[in-house]
C-alpha positions in Angstrom: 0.0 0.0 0.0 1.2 3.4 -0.7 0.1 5.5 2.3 0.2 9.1 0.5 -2.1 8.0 -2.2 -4.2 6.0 0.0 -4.8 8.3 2.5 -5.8 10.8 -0.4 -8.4 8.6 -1.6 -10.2 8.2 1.7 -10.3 11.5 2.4 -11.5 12.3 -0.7 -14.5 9.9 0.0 -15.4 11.0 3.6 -15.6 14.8 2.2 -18.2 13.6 -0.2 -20.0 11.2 2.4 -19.9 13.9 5.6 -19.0 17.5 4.5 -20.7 18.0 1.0 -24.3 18.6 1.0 -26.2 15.8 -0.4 -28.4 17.5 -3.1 -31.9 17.9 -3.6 -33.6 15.2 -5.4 -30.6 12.6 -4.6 -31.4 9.5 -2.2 -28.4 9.9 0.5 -27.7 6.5 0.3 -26.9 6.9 -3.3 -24.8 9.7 -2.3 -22.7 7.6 0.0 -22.8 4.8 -2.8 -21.0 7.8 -4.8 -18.6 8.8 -2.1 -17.1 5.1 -2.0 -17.1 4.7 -5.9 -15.3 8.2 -6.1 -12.7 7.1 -3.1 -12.2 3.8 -5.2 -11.8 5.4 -8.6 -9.1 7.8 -6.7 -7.3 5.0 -5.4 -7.3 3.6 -9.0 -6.0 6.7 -10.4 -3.6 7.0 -7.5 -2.1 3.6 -7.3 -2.3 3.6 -4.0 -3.2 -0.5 -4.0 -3.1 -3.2 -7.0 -6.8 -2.5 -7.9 -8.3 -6.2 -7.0 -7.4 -5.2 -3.2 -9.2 -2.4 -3.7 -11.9 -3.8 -5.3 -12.1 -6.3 -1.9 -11.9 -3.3 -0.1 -14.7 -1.6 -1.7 -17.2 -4.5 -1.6 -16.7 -5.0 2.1 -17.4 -1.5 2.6 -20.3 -1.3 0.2 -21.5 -4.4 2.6 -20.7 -2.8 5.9 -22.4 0.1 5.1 -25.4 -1.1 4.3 -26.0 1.6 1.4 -27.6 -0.5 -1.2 -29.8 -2.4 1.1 -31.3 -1.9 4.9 -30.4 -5.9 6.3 -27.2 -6.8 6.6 -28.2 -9.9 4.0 -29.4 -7.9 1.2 -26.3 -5.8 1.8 -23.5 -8.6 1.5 -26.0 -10.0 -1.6 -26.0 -6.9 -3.7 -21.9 -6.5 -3.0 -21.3 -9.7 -4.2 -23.6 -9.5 -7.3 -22.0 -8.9 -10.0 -19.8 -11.8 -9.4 -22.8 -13.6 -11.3 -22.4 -11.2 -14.7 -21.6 -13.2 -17.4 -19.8 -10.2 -19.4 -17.2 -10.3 -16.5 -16.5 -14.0 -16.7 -16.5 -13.6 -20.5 -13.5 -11.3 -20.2 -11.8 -13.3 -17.3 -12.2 -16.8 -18.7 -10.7 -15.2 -22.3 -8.0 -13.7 -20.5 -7.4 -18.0 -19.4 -7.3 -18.6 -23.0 -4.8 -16.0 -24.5 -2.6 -17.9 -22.0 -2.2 -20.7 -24.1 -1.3 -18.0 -26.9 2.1 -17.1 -24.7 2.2 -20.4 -23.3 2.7 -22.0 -26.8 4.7 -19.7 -28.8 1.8 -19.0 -31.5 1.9 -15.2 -30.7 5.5 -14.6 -31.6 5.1 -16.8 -34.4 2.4 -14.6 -35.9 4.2 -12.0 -35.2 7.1 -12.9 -37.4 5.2 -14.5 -39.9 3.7 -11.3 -40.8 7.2 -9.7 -40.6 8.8 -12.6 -43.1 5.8 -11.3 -45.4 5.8 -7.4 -45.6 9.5 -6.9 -43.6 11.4 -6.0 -47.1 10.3 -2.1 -45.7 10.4 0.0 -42.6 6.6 0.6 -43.4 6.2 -3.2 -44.3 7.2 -4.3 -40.7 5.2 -1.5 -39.4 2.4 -3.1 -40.6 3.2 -6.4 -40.5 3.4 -5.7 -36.3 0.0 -4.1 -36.8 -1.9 -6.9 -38.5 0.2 -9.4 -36.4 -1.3 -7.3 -33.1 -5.3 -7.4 -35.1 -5.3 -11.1 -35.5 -4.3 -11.5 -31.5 -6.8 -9.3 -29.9 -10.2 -11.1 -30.6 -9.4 -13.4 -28.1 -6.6 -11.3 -26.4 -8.4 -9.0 -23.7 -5.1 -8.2 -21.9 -4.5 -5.2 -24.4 -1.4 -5.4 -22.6 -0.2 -8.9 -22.8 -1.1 -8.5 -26.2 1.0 -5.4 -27.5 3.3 -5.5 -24.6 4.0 -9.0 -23.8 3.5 -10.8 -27.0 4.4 -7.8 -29.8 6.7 -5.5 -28.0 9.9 -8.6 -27.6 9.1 -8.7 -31.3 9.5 -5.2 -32.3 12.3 -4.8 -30.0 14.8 -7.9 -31.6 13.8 -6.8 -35.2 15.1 -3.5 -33.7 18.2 -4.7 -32.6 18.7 -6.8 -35.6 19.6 -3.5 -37.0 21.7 -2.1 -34.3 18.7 0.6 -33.0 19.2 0.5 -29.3 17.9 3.6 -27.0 21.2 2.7 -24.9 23.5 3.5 -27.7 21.4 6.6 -28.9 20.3 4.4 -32.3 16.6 4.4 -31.4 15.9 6.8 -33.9 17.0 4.3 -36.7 14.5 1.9 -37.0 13.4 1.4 -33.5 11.5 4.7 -32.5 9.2 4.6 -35.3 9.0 0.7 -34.6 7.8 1.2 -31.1 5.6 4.1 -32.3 3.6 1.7 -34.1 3.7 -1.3 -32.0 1.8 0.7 -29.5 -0.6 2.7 -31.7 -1.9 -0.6 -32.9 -3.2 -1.8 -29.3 -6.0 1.2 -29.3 -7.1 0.5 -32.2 -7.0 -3.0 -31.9 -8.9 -3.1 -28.7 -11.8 -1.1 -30.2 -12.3 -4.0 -32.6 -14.0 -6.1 -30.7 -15.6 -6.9 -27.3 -12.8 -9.3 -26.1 -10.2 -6.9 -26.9 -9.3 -5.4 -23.9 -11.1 -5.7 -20.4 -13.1 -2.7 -20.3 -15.5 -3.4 -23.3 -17.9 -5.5 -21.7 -18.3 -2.7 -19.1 -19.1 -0.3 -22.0 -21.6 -2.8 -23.2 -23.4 -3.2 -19.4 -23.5 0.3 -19.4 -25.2 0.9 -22.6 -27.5 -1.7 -22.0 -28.3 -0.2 -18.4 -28.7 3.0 -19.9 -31.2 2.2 -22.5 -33.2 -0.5 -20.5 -31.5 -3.2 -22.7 -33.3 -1.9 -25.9 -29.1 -1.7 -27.3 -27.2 -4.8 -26.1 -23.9 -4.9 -28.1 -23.1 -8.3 -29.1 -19.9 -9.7 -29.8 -20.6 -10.0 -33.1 -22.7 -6.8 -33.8 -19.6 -4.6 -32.3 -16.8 -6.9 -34.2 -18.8 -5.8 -37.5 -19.4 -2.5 -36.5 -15.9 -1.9 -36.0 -14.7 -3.5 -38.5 -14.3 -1.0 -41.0 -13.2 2.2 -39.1 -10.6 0.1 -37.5 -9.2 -1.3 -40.5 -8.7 2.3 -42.2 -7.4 3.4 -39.0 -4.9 0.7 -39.3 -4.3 1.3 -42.6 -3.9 5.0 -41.6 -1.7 4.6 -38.7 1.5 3.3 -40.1 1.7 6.0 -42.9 1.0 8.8 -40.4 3.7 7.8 -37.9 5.9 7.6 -41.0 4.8 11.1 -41.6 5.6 11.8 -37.7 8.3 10.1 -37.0 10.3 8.6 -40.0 12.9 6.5 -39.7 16.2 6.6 -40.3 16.4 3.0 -42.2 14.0 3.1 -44.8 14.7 -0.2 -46.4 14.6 -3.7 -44.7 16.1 -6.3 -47.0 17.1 -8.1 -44.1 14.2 -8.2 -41.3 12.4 -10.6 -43.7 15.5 -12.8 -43.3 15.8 -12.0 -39.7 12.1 -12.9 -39.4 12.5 -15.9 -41.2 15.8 -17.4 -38.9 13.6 -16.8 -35.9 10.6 -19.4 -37.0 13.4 -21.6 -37.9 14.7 -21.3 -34.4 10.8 -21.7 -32.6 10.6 -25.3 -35.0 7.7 -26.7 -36.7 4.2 -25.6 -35.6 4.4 -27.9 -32.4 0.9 -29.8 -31.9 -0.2 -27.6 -29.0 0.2 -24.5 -31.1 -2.2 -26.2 -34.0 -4.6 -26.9 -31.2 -4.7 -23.5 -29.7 -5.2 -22.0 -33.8 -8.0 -24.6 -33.7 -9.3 -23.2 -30.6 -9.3 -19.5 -31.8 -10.8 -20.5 -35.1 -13.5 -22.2 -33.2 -14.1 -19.0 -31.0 -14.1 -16.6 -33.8 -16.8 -19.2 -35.3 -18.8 -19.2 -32.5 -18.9 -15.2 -31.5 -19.4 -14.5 -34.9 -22.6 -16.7 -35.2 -21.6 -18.2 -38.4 -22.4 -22.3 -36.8 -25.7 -20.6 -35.5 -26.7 -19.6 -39.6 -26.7 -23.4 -40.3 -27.7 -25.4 -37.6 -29.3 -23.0 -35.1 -28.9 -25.4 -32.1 -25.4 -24.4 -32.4 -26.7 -21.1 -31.0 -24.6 -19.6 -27.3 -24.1 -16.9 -25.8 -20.4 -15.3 -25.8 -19.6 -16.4 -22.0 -20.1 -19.6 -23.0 -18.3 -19.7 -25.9 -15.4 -18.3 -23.6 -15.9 -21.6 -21.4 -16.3 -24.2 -24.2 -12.8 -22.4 -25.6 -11.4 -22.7 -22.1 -13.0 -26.5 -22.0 -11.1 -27.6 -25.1 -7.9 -26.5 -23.7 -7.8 -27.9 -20.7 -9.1 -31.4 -22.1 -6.3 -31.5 -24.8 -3.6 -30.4 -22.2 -2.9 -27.1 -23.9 -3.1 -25.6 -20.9 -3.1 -27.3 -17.2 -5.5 -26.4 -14.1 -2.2 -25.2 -13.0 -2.1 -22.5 -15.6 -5.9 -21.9 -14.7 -4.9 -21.1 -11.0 -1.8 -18.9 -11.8 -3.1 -16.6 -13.9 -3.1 -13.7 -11.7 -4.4 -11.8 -14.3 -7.4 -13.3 -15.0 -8.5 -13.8 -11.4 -8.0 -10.1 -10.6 -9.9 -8.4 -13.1 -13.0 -11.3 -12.7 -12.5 -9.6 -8.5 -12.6 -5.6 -9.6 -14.7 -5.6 -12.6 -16.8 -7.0 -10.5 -16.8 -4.6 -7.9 -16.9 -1.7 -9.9 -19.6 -2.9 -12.4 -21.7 -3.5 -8.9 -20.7 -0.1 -8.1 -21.9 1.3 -11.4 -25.0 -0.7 -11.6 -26.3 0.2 -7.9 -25.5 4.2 -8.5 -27.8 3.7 -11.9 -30.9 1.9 -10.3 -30.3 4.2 -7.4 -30.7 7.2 -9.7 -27.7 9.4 -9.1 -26.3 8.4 -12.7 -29.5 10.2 -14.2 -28.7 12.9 -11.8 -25.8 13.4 -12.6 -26.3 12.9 -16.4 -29.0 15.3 -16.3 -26.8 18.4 -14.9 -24.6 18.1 -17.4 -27.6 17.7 -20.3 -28.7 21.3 -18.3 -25.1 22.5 -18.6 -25.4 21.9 -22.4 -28.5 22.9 -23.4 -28.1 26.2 -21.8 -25.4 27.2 -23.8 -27.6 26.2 -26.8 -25.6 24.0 -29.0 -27.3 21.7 -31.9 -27.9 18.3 -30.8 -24.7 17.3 -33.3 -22.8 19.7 -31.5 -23.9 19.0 -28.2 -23.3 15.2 -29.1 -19.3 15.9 -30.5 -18.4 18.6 -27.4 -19.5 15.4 -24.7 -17.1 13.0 -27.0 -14.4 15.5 -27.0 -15.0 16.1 -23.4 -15.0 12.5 -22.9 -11.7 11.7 -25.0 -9.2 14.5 -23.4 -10.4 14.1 -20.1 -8.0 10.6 -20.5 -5.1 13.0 -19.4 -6.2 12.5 -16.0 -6.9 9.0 -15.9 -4.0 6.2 -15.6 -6.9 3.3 -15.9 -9.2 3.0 -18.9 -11.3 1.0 -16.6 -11.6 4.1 -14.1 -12.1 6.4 -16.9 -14.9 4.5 -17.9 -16.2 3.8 -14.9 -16.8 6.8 -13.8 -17.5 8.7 -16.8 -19.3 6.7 -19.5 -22.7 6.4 -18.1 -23.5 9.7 -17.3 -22.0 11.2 -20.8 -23.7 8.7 -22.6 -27.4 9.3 -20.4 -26.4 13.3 -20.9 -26.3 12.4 -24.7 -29.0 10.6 -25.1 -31.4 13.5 -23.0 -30.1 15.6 -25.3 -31.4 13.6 -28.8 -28.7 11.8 -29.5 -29.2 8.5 -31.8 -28.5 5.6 -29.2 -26.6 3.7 -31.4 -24.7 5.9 -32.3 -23.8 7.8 -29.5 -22.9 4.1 -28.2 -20.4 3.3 -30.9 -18.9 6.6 -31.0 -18.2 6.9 -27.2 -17.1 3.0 -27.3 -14.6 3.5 -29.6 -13.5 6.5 -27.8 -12.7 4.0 -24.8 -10.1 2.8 -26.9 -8.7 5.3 -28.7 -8.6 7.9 -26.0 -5.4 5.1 -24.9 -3.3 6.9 -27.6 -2.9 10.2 -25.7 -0.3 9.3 -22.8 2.6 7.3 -21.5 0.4 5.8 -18.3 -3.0 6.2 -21.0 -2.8 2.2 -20.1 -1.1 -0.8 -19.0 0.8 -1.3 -22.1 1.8 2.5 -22.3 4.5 2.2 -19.9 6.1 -0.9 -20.8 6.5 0.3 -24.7 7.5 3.9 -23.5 10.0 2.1 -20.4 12.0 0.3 -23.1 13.3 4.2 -23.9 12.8 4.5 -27.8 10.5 7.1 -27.7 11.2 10.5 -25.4 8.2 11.6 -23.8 7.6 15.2 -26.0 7.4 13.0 -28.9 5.2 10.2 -27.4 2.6 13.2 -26.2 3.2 14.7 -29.8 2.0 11.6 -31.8 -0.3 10.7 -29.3 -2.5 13.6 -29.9 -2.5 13.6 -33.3 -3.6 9.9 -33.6 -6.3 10.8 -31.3 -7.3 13.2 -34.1 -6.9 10.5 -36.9 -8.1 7.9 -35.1 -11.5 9.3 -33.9 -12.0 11.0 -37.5 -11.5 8.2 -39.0 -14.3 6.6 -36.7 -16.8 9.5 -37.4 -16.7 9.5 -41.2 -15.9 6.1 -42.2 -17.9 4.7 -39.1 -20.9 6.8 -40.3 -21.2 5.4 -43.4 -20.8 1.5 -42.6 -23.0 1.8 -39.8 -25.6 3.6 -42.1 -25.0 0.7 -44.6 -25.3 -1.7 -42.0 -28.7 -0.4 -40.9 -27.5 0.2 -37.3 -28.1 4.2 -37.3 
């Protein structure tokens, strides 16, 4: 525990539960549902404990407090509630399975299969890392095992191949633009699809809170829906780095070689490794409905599809109960998502969401913007405010519902609203070096100085959400969804 930022954080949350005014129209229980959520959020934001013991901390004070519920039963029952959403076990249970992506070796593989392709280039590596880091996150919702565990040692040896080390003052060879791209994939990436990073499923419970369930994102309604945008943007993303930050080596005769001597060195494709591409073409199957088209027993829901993925590994020894137990990862963010989404969900039904979503709709409307206007100034809003968040997870959290519920007084098209402002989640990852968990560990391996990671940060913000608004506009309006 850090004692600076912990202390912070409950202070914070006993001036909200005992010194500020509980306003008119807001149940007070609500209000002290808001001063623990807020306390949590800071203690996110302020490290001040790994966020699972923060999350234990939060339910057992949720409980204690009785806030939600007058009996001490109902209390515990409504902290521990969530525990029972199936979006949260969809995330933690495919967070089990990308295990067997590191565990087996078929991540780097990818990796430097795409390189072997498109490495003759600077720009052909650039993208080869990009669509290497595309076909990893639909069943990759660590964003940052994905583009900092599995991508980044990648990036970092093709680097070195060509003697672009930020100890030796090379970086700006080959391996600051390298680096640059390697992370810009992983927001765009993670607004691809539901199991892309953690947070997405909260986006969706939100949404579907919001609107009474009349919009419930599936996995394969927001895979398509994406789909486009994110492919321009990754299209886009390379070039504009380029255009950025270009590299010293222009030409890479030899990464293809390079890329080539390393999946000699990993061997054939072992059998594990042609069981766990099995497994993912089986999940990408499954989420995307395509079994369900011709025999529509074959019909489940995305959780389960996690579990049947999960299933097949364990029974074919891909991975072992051992690796089930260990993975940290998973079992922490199945232990705060839950607590936060209870948190979320309680200071909805409570009414202090709609509140809260309501002063800002009056705070908008009084200055007497367009709906359209309104509608881009709470996105913008939404997007920058990520300079003061170290957690996508808090971010959203804390800010989604009530921007979205503000948007939607205010006229806007649900849909759309919810595809813009869940893309946003993503992309708003661009903008800093602690924007998210893979932020620091691409910007601590010192190839890009921090001017220049703000720099290209922003303007891929820009792209990125342009990108999104026009070419998003148009498929969804093909699609039918708007």
């Amino acid at each position: 525990m850090k004692p600076i930022p912990f202390t912070i954080a409950v202070l914070i949350g006993l001036v909200i539960w005992f010194v500020i005014p509980v306003p008119a129209g807001v149940d007070p229980n609500a209000w002290h549902l808001l001063a623990i959520f807020v306390a949590t959020i800071a203690g996110i934001i302020g490290k001040a404990m790994p966020i699972g013991a923060l999350a234990m901390i939060s339910i057992a004070v949720v409980a204690a407090t009785q806030v939600t519920s007058d009996s001490p039963g109902g209390a515990i029952r409504d902290a521990l509630s969530s525990f029972s959403n199936s979006l949260i076990w969809l995330i933690g249970v495919s967070i089990l399975i990308s295990r067997g992506i590191l565990k087996t070796g078929l991540g780097q593989r990818i990796g430097y299969s795409f390189i072997s392709l498109f490495g003759k280039r600077t720009i052909g590596i650039g993208y080869a890392l990009s669509l290497a880091e595309l076909t990893l996150a639909p069943v990759t919702p660590s964003n940052t095992a994905r583009g900092g565990a599995v991508m980044h040692p990648v990036m970092r040896s093709i680097a070195s191949s060509f003697d672009s080390r930020p100890e030796e003052g090379t970086e700006g060879r080959i391996g600051r633009y390298l680096a640059l791209v390697n992370y810009h994939a992983n927001p765009i990436t993670s607004a691809m699809f539901i199991t892309a990073t953690a947070p997405n499923p909260l986006v969706v419970q939100l949404v579907a809170d919001a609107t009474n369930a009349q919009i419930s994102l599936s996995w394969s309604t927001w895979a398509l829906a994406m789909l486009l945008p994110g492919l321009a943007a990754i299209l886009l993303m390379p070039l504009v780095i380029y255009f950025l930050s270009p590299p010293e080596i222009k030409r890479t005769p030899d990464a293809a070689t390079f890329a080539r001597e390393r999946l000699q060195k990993l061997g054939p494709i072992s059998r594990n490794e042609w069981i766990m591409l099995g497994v993912f073409l089986v999940l990408l199957l499954l989420w995307a409905g395509i079994p369900e088209m011709i025999v529509p027993a074959l019909a489940f829901d995305s959780t389960t599809t996690a579990f049947i993925g999960l299933a097949l590994l364990l029974l074919t020894g891909v991975l072992t109960w051992e690796d089930v137990i260990t993975e940290k990862t998973a079992w922490d963010t199945i232990v705060w998502f839950s607590a936060l989404v209870m948190m979320a969900t309680f200071l909805n039904t409570m009414g202090l969401t709609t509140w809260f979503a309501e002063q800002i709709q009056a705070a908008v409307t009084a200055s007497g913007m367009s709906t359209t206007m309104a509608m881009a100034v709470l996105i913008i809003v939404y997007l920058y405010a990520h300079y003061f968040f170290a957690s996508t997870t808090a971010h959203i959290s804390s800010l989604f519902a009530p921007f979205y519920m503000a948007g939607l007084g205010l006229g806007a098209d649900p849909m759309l609203l919810a595809l813009l402002m869940a893309a946003t989640s993503s992309i708003m990852m661009t903008l800093t070096h602690y924007a998210t968990g893979t932020s620091p560990v691409i910007f601590g391996s010192g190839y890009v100085t921090l001017p220049k990671w703000w720099t290209v940060g922003f303007v891929m913000s820009i792209v990125n959400m342009i990108v999104w608004v026009t070419v998003g506009l148009v498929w969804w309006n093909v699609l039918g969804l708007i």
